[in-house]
C-alpha positions as CSV (number, residue, x, y, z in Angstrom):
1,X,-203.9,268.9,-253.0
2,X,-203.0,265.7,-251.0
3,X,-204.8,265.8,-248.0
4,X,-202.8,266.0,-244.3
5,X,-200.7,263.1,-244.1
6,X,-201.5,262.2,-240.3
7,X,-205.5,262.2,-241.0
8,X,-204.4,259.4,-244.3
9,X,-202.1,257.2,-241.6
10,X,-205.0,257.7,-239.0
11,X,-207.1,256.4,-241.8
12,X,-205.3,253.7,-242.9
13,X,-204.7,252.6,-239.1
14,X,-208.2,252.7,-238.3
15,X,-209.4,250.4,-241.5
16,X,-206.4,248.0,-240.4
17,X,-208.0,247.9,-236.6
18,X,-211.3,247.1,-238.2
19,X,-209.8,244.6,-240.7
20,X,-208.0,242.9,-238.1
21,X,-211.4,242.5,-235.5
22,X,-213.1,240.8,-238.1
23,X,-210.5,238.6,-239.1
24,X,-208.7,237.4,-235.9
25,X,-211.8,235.5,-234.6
26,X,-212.2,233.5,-238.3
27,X,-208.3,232.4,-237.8
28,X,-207.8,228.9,-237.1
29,X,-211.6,228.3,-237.1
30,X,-211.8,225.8,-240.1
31,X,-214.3,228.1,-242.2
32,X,-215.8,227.8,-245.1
33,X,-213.8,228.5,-248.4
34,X,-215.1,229.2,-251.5
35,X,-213.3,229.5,-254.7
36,X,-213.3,232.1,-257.5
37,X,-213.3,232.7,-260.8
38,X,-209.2,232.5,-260.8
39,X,-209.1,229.2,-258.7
40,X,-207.7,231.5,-256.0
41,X,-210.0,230.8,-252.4
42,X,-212.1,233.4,-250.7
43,X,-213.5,233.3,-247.1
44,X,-216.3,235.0,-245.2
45,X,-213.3,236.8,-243.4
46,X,-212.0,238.2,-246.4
47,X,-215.4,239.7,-247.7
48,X,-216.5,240.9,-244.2
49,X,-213.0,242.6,-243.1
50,X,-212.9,244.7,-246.9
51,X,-216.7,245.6,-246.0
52,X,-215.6,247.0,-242.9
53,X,-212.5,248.8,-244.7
54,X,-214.5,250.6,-246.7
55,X,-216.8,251.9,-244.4
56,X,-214.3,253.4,-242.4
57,X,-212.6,255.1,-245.1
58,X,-215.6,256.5,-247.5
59,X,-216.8,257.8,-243.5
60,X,-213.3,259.9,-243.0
61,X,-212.7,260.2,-246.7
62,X,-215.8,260.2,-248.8
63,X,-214.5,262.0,-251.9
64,X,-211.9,259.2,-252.6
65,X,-212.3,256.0,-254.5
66,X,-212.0,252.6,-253.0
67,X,-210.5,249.7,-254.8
68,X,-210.9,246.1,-253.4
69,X,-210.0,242.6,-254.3
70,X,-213.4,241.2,-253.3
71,X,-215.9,244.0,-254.2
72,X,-214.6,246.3,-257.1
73,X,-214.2,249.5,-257.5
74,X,-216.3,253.0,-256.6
75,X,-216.0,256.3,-257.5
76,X,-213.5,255.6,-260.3
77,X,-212.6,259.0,-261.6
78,X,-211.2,260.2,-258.0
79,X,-207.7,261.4,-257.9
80,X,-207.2,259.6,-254.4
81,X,-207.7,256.0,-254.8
82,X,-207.1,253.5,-251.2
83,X,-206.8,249.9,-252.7
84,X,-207.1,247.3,-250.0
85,X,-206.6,243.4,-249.4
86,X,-208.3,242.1,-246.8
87,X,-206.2,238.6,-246.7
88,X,-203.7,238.8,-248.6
89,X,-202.2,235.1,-248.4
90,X,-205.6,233.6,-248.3
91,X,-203.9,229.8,-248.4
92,X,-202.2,230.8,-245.1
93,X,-204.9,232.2,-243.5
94,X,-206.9,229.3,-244.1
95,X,-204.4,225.9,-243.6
96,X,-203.7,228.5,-239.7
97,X,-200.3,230.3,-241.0
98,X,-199.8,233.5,-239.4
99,X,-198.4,234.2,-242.5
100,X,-200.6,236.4,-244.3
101,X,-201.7,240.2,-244.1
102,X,-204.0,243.1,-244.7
103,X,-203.0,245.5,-246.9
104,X,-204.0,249.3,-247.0
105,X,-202.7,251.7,-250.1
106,X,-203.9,254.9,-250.7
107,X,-202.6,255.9,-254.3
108,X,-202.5,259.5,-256.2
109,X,-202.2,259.8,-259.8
110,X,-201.8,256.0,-260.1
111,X,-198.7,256.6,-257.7
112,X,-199.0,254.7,-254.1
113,X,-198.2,257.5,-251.1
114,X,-199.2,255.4,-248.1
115,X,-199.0,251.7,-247.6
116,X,-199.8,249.8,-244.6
117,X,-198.7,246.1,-244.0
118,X,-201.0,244.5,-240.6
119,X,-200.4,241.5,-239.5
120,X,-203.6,241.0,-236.6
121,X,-202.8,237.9,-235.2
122,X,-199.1,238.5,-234.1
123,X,-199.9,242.6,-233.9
124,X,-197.0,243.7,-236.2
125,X,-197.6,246.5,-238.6
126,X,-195.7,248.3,-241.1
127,X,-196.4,251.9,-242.1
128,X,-195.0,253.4,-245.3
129,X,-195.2,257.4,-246.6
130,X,-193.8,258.1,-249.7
131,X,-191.0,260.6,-248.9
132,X,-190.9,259.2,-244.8
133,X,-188.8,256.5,-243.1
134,X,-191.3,253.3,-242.1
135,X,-192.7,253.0,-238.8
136,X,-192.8,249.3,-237.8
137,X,-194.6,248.4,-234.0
138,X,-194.8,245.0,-233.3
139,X,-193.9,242.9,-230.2
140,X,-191.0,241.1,-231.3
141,X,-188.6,244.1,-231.9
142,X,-187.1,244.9,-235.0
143,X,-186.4,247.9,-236.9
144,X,-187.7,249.4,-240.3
145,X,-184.4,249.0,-242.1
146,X,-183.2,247.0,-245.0
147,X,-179.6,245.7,-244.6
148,X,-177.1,246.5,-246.8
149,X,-175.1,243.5,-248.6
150,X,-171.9,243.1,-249.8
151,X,-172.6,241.0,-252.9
152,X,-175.7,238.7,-254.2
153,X,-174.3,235.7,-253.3
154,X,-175.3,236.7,-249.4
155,X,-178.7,237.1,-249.9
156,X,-181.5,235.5,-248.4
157,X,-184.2,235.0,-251.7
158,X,-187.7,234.6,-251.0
159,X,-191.2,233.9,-253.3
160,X,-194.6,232.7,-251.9
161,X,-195.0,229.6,-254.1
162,X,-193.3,228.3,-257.6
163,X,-196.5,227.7,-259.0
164,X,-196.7,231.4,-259.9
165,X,-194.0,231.6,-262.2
166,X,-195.1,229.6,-265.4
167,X,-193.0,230.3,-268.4
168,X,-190.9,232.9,-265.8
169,X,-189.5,229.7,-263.8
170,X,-186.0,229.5,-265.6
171,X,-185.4,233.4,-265.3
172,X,-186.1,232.4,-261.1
173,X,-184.2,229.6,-261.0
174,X,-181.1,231.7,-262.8
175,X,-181.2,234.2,-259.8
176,X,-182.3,231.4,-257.5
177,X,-178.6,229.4,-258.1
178,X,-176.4,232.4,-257.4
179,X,-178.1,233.7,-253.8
180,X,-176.9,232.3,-250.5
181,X,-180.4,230.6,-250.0
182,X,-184.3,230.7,-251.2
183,X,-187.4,230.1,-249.4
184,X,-191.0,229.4,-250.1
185,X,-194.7,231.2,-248.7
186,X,-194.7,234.7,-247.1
187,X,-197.2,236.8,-249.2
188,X,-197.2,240.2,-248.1
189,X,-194.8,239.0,-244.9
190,X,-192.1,238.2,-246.7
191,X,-191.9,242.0,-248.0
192,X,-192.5,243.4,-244.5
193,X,-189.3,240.9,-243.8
194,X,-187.4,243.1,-246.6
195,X,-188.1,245.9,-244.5
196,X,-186.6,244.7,-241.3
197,X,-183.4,243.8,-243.0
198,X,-184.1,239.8,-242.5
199,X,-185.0,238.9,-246.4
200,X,-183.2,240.7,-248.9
201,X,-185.2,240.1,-252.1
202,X,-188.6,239.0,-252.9
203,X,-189.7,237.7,-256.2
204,X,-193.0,237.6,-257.4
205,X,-195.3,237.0,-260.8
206,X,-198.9,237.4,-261.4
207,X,-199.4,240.2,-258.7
208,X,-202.5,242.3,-258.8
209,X,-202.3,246.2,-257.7
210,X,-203.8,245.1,-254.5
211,X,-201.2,242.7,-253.7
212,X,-198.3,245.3,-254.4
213,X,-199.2,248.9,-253.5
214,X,-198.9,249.0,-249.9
215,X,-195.7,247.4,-250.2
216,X,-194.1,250.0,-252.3
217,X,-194.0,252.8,-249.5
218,X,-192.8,250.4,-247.1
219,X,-189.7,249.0,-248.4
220,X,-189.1,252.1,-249.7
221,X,-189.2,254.3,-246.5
222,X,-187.5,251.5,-245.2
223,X,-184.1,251.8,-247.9
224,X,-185.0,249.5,-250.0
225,X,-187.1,249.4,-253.8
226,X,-189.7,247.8,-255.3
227,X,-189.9,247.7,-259.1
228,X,-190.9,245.4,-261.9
229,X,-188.3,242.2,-263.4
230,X,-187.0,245.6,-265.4
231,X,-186.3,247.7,-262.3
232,X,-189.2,250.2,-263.9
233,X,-191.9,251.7,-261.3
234,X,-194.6,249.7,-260.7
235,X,-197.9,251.0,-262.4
236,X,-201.1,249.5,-262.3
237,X,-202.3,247.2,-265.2
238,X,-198.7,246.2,-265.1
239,X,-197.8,243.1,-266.1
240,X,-197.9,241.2,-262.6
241,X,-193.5,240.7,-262.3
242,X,-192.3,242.4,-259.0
243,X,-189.4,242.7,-257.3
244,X,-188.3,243.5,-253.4
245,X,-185.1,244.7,-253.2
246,X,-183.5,245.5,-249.3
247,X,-180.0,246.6,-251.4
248,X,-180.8,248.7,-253.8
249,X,-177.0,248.5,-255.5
250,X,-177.6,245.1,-256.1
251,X,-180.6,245.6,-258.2
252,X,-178.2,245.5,-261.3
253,X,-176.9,242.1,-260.5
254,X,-180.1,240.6,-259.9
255,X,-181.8,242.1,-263.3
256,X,-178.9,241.1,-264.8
257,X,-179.9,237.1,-263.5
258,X,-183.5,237.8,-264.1
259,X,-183.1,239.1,-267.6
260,X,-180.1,237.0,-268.8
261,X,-178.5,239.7,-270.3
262,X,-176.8,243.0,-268.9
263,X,-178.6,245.7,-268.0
264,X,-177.2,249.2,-267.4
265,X,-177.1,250.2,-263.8
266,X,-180.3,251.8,-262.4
C-alpha cells in the first residue's frame, strides 16, 4: 500500500529544508574537499546535509529504506526506498555556482513516485508525483511546464560537462550538430530548466540512481520524459545514458541522432 501522498511530499519537503540549512552556510566558504574513490569531490556539506536527510525521514518513515550517495544503503529489502543527493553538482557547489541541487526520490518497486529538485541558495524547488502535474515555487516565476517544439532543430541542448561521455562523444556530437544550440554545466538544474519549458533536452552518461530519480517525476508531471539513449524507463543498475526530453514527439528524432539509425516511434 503506498502510503498518503501529502505525509511523502511533507517528507520530502522537510528533508530538503534540513538539507538546505546545512548547506547554505558551507556555500561560497572555500571548504575543504576531499576526493573519492571515483575522483569525483566530496565536502563536509555533502556528508552533513545526507546525515540530516536521513534522520528526518527514518523519524516520519522508519519502515523505509534510505539510499545515499555518501553513506550507503539501510534496510535494503524495504518496498519504499527514498534515494537522496545531498549536492548534486558538487564542482559547482564548490568553485560558488548556484548551480547545483539536492535531490529527494522516494522509489517503490524500483519505480520513482516522488522526486524533489531544491535549489537552497536561490529557494527554487521542484516537486514531482508520479501521476500529478509538478509544483515549482521559487522567486523568479516560472511555470512547471515543458514547451512544445516544432522540430529539433529549435531546441535548446544541454549536458553538464563533455568529459562524461567517453566512447559516447560522437553519438552527442551527432545530436549536438542538428539542435539550434548546446550548453555546458547544470547538473540537476538543467533538468529542473526542462521542466520550466527553458531547455528542451538534457543529455547525460555515467548517472548513478541518485543523480536521476528525483528527476523522473518532475519532468514528467511537468509534460515531458525521461528515459535512457533507447527511450526505455530508467531502472536502477542501468547503464548510466539518460535523456530529458521537454517534447516528448521529438523523442524519435533525437534517438534516431543518438543511435544513428532509425528507431520506430515511441
Amino acid at each position: 500500500m503506498i502510503p498518503d501522498t501529502d505525509a511523502l511530499i511533507a517528507a520530502a519537503c522537510a528533508a530538503a529544508d534540513v538539507a538546505g540549512a546545512v548547506i547554505r552556510p558551507f556555500f561560497r566558504a572555500r571548504i575543504v574537499t576531499d576526493q573519492k574513490a571515483d575522483r569525483s569531490p566530496v565536502t563536509i556539506a555533502d556528508r552533513t546535509a545526507e546525515q540530516a536527510m536521513r534522520a528526518v525521514l527514518s523519524e516520519r518513515f522508519p519502515a523505509h529504506g534510505i539510499l545515499g550517495e555518501e553513506f550507503g544503503l539501510e534496510r535494503p529489502d524495504a518496498a519504499f526506498r527514498w534515494v537522496l543527493d545531498p549536492i548534486d553538482g558538487t564542482r559547482a557547489f564548490i568553485t560558488g555556482r548556484p548551480t547545483f541541487g539536492t535531490l529527494i526520490a522516494l522509489f517503490h518497486d524500483e519505480r520513482p513516485i516522488v522526486g524533489v529538485i531544491d535549489q537552497p541558495v536561490t529557494g527554487e524547488r521542484w516537486i514531482g508525483v508520479d501521476g500529478q502535474p509538478t509544483v515549482f515555487r521559487g522567486p523568479y516565476g516560472g511555470v512547471a511546464e515543458c514547451r512544445p517544439l516544432a522540430a529539433l532543430s529549435d531546441a535548446e541542448l544541454s549536458c553538464t560537462s563533455p568529459e562524461m561521455f567517453g566512447a559516447d562523444m560522437p553519438r552527442f556530437e551527432r545530436l549536438r550538430r542538428v539542435v539550434r544550440r548546446n550548453s555546458w554545466g547544470g547538473d540537476c538544474y538543467a533538468h529542473g530548466l526542462v521542466a520550466l519549458g527553458l531547455i528542451d533536452i538534457v543529455v547525460e552518461a555515467d548517472m548513478k540512481v541518485w543523480d536521476w530519480g528525483a528527476l523522473v517525476p518532475v519532468i514528467e508531471g511537468a509534460g515531458g520524459s525521461v528515459t535512457d539513449w533507447q527511450g526505455q524507463p530508467l531502472r536502477p543498475g542501468g547503464d548510466g545514458r539518460v535523456l530529458s526530453v521537454g517534447d516528448k514527439t521529438l523523442l524519435p528524432a533525437i534517438l534516431r541522432e543518438l543511435n544513428h539509425s532509425p528507431v520506430a516511434s515511441v
